[in-house]
C-alpha positions in Angstrom: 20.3 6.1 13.4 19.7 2.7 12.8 18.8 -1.0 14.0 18.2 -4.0 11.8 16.5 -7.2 12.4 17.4 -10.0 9.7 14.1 -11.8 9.5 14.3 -14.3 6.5 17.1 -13.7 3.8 16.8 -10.2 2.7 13.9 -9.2 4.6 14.4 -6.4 7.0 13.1 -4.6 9.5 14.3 -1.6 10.4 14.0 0.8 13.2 14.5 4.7 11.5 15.3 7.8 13.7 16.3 11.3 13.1 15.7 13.7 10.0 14.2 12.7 6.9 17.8 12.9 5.3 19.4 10.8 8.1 16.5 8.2 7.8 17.1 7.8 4.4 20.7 7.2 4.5 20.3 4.5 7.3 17.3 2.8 5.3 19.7 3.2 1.8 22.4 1.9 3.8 20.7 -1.4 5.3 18.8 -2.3 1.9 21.2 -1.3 -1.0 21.1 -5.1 -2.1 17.2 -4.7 -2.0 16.9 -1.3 -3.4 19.2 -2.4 -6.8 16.8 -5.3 -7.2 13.9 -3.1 -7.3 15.1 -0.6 -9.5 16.1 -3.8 -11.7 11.9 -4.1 -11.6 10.9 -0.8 -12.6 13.1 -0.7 -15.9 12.0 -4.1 -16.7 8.5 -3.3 -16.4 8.8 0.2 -18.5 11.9 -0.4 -20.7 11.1 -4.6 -21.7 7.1 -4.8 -20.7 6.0 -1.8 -21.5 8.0 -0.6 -24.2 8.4 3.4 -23.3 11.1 5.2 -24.9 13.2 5.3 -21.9 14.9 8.8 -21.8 11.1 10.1 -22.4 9.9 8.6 -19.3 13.0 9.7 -17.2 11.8 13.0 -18.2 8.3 12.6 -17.0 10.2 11.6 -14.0 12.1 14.2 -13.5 9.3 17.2 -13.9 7.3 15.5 -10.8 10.8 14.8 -8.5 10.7 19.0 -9.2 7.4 19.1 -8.2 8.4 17.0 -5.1 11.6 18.8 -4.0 9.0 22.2 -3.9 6.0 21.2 -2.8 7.9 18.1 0.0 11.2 19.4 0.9 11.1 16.4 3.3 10.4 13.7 1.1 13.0 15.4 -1.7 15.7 15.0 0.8 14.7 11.7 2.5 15.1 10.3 -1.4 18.4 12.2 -1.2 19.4 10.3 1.9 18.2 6.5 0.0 20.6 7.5 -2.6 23.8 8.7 -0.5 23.4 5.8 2.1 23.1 3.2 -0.3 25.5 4.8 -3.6 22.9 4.5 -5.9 22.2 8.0 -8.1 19.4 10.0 -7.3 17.6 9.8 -10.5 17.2 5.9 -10.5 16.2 6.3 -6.6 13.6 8.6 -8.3 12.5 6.1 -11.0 11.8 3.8 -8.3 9.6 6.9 -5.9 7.5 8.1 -8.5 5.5 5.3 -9.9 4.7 6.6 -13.3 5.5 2.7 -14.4 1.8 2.3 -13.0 0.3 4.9 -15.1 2.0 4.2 -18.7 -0.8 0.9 -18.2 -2.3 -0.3 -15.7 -0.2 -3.6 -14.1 -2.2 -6.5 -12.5 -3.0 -5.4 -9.2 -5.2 -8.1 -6.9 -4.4 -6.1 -3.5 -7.3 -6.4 -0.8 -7.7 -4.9 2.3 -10.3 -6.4 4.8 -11.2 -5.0 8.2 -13.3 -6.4 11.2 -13.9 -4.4 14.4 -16.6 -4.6 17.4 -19.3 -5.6 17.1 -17.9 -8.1 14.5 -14.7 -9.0 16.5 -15.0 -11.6 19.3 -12.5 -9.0 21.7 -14.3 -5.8 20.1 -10.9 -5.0 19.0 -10.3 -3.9 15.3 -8.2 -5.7 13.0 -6.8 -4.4 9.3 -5.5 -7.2 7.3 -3.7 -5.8 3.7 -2.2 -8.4 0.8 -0.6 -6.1 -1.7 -0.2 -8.5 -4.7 1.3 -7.0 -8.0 2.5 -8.4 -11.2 6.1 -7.4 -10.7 7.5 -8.7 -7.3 8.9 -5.4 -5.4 10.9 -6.5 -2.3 9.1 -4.3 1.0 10.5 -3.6 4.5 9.0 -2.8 7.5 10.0 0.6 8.4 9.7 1.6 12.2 10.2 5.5 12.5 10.7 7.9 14.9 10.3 11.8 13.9 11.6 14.8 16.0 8.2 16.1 16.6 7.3 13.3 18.6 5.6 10.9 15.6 5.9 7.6 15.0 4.8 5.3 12.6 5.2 1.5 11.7 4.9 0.8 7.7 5.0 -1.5 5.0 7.5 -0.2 2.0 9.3 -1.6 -1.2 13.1 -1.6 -0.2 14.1 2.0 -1.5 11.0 3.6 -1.6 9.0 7.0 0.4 6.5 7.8 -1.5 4.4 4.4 -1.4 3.9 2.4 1.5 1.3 0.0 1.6 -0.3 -0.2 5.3 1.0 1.3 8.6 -0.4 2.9 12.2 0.7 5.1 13.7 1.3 6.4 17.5 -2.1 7.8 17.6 -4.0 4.9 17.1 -4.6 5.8 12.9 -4.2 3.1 10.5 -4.1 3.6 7.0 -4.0 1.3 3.9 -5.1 1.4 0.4 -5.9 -0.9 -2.3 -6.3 0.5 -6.4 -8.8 1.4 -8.4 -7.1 1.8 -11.9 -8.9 0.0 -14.7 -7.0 0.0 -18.0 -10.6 0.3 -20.3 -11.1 4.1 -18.5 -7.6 5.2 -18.7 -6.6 8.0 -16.4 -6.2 11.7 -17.7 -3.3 12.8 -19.3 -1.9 15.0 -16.6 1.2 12.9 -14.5 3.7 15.4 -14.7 4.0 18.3 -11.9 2.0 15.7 -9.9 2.6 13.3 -7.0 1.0 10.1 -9.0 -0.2 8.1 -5.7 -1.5 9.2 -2.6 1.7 8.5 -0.1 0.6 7.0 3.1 3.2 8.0 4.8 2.1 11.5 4.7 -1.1 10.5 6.0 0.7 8.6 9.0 3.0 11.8 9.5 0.1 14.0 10.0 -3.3 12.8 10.9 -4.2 12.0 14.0 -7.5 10.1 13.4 -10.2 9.2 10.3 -11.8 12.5 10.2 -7.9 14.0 9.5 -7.9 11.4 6.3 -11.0 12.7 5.4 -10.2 16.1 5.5 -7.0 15.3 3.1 -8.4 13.6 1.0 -10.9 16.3 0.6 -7.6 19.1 -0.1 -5.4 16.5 -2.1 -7.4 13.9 -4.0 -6.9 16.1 -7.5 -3.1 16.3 -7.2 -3.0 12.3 -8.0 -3.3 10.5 -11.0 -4.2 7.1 -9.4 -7.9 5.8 -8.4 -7.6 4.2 -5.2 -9.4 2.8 -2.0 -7.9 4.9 0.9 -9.0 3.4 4.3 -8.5 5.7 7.4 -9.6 3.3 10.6 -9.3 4.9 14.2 -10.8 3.2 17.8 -14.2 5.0 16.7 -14.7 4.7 13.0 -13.7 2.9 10.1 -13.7 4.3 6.6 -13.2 3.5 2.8 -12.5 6.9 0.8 -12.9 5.8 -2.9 -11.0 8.3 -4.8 -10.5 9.0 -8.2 -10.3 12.4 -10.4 -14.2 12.8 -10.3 -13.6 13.6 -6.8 -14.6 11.5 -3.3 -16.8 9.3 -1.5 -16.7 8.4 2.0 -18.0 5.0 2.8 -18.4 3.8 6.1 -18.0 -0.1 7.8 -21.3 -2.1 8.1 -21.9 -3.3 11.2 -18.0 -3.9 12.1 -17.3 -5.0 8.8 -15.4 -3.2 5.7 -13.5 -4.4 2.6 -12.6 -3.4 -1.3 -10.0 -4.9 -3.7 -9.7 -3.3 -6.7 -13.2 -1.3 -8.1 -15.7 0.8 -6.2 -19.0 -0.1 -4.5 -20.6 3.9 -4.6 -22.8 4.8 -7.1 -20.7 7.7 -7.2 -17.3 5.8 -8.7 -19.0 2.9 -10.3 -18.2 4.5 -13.9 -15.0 3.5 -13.4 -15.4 -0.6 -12.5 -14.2 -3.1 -15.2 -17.0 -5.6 -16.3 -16.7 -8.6 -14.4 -15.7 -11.0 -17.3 -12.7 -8.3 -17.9 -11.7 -8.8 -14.0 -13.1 -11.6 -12.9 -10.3 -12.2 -9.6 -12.0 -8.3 -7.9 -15.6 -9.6 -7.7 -14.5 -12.9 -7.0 -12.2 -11.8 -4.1 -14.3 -9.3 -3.4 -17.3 -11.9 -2.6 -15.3 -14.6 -1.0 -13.8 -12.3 1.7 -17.4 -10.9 2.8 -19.0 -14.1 2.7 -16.1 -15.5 4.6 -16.3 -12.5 7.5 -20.2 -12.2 7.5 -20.5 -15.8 8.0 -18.1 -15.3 11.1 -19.9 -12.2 12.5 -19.3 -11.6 16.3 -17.0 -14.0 16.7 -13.8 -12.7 14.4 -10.4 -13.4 15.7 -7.0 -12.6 14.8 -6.5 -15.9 13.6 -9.6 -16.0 11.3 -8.0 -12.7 9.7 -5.1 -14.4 9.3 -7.0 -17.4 7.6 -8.7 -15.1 5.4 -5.7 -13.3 4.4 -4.1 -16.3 3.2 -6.9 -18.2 1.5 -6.8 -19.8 -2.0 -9.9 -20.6 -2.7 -11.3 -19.6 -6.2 -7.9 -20.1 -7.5 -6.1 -17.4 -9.8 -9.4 -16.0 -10.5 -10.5 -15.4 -7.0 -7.6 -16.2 -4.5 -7.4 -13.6 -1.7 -3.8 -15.2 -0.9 -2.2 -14.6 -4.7 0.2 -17.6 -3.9 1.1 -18.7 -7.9 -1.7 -16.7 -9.3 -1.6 -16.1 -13.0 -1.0 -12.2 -12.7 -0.2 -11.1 -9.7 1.3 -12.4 -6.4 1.6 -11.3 -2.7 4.5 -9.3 -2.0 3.4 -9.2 1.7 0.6 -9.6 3.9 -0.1 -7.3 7.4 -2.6 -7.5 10.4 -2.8 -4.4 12.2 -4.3 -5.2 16.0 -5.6 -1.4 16.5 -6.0 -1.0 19.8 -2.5 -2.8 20.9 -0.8 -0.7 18.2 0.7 -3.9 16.6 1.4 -4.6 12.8 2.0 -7.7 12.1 3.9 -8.4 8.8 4.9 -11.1 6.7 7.0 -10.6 3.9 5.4 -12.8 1.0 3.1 -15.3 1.1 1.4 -15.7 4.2 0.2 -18.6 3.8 4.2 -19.9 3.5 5.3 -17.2 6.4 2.6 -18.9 9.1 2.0 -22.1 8.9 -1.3 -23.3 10.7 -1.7 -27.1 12.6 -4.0 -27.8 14.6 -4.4 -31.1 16.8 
């Protein structure tokens, strides 16, 4: 079942219901435009970027949609539903689930998630702002779902796509989000077949319930993924950074309301695998900038401030938090999560150009 709300163009969002296989026909079947556009992407990026021998990596590809249709018969047919509802074969609804284009090198990837709550929020409420930014433009979706057991979830996704959503909440009051780690000087072990390459969100969504539940999967799951990510688990009680890579864990938690990470590591534990500064200047820079600009605000945060944040330029390509015409990567989409009113608030590309700001 299905409902669709044109917002601007081709950006949708879409309210999902049902089984995994009729939710993926209905989202196939509303974004099929979408979904060909972003397949486009992916053999750009390995086929004319990248140079990989092509029927190689469609191999690769294969061996972990196996691995998928064993280990998540749910997300196997859900990818089966993409590719009925919208007429595109299976195997290039594959190339565009299992993100082995991120692993052949690392792409730019300037994403930053920031997060306030009490006592650093004026309303003591807690808000999550994420800006994916990536070299290659994906087109997302907000997916609104509804699951026969009773979950439901609200999530950011490229048009097409299960196994990588960028931010959501779900009906428990969880929000999850994640921003990446991968450094292409420390390149990741040679083991991205028989593997799901990136932690999927949406399983996280499906079946936690709170922080300590993403702890505790992380803890079981972290070694069956390739990628080296930020995984942030934020409940009405605690807010967390999990910085994961194949070393193993490390829970970090907010500082006094406040928590943040773009794309390296801040424990001693997963510093090994940070790029010098000169190599990546725009983390440290974004990294600093955002702090400076919540700490300075301390007790007084607001929606709109996150919002402010979320689409500021200062620092330019080499430190904007809002990649609008950055150098390497730009923002596919921006979201405030308002925790406790269960709200994700999305805007589909810049957001500085989504919500425009007067004041008299």
């Amino acid at each position: 079942m299905l409902e669709k709300l044109y917002l601007e163009g081709c950006s949708l969002l879409i309210h999902l219901k049902g089984t995994p296989y009729e939710q993926g026909v209905a989202h196939g079947a509303a974004t099929v435009d979408l979904i060909r556009k972003n397949i486009a992407a992916v053999k750009h990026i390995v086929i004319d970027t990248k140079h990989v021998n092509f029927d190689v990596y469609r191999k690769y590809v294969k061996l972990n949609a196996d691995f998928i249709k064993t280990d998540r018969p749910d997300t196997y047919d859900e990818m089966r539903g993409i590719a009925d509802g919208s007429g595109i074969p299976l195997e290039d609804i594959f190339l565009l689930n299992i993100q082995l284009f991120f692993v052949t090198e690392s792409l730019p990837q300037d994403c930053t998630t920031m997060i306030a709550r009490a006592p650093a929020t004026l309303d003591g409420k807690t808000y999550i702002v994420k800006n994916r930014d990536i070299g290659t433009h994906f087109y997302h979706v907000v997916l609104h779902r509804e699951y026969p057991n009773g979950v439901t979830t609200c999530e950011v996704d490229p048009a097409g796509t299960v196994l990588w959503p960028g931010s959501g909440i779900n009906n428990f009051g969880l929000s999850v989000s994640t921003t990446s780690g991968n450094c292409p000087l420390k390149p990741l072990p040679n083991n991205t077949n028989h593997i799901n390459v990136a932690i999927n969100q949406n399983y996280l969504l499906q079946e936690c319930k709170n922080t300590e539940d993403v702890i505790h999967y992380m803890e079981k799951k972290y070694k069956e993924h390739a990628f080296r990510l930020n995984v942030f688990g934020v409940d009405k009680d605690r807010a967390v950074c999990i910085e994961t890579t194949e070393k193993g864990i490390a829970v970090l938690e907010d500082e006094n309301g406040l928590l943040m990470r773009t794309n390296h590591f801040l424990s001693d534990f997963q510093k090994e695998y940070n790029p010098p500064e000169e190599y990546y200047p725009s983390t440290y820079n974004r990294y600093r900038r955002g702090m400076s600009f919540l700490q300075e605000r301390h007790g007084q945060i607001r929606f709109q401030d996150m919002l402010m944040i979320a689409s500021d330029h200062q620092g330019g390509s080499k430190g904007a938090i809002c990649r609008h015409g950055g150098e390497d990567a730009v923002t596919a989409y921006s979201s405030i999560c308002v925790l406790e009113d269960k709200q994700l608030w999305t805007a589909l590309g810049n957001p500085c150009e989504s919500l425009i700001l007067t004041t008299i």
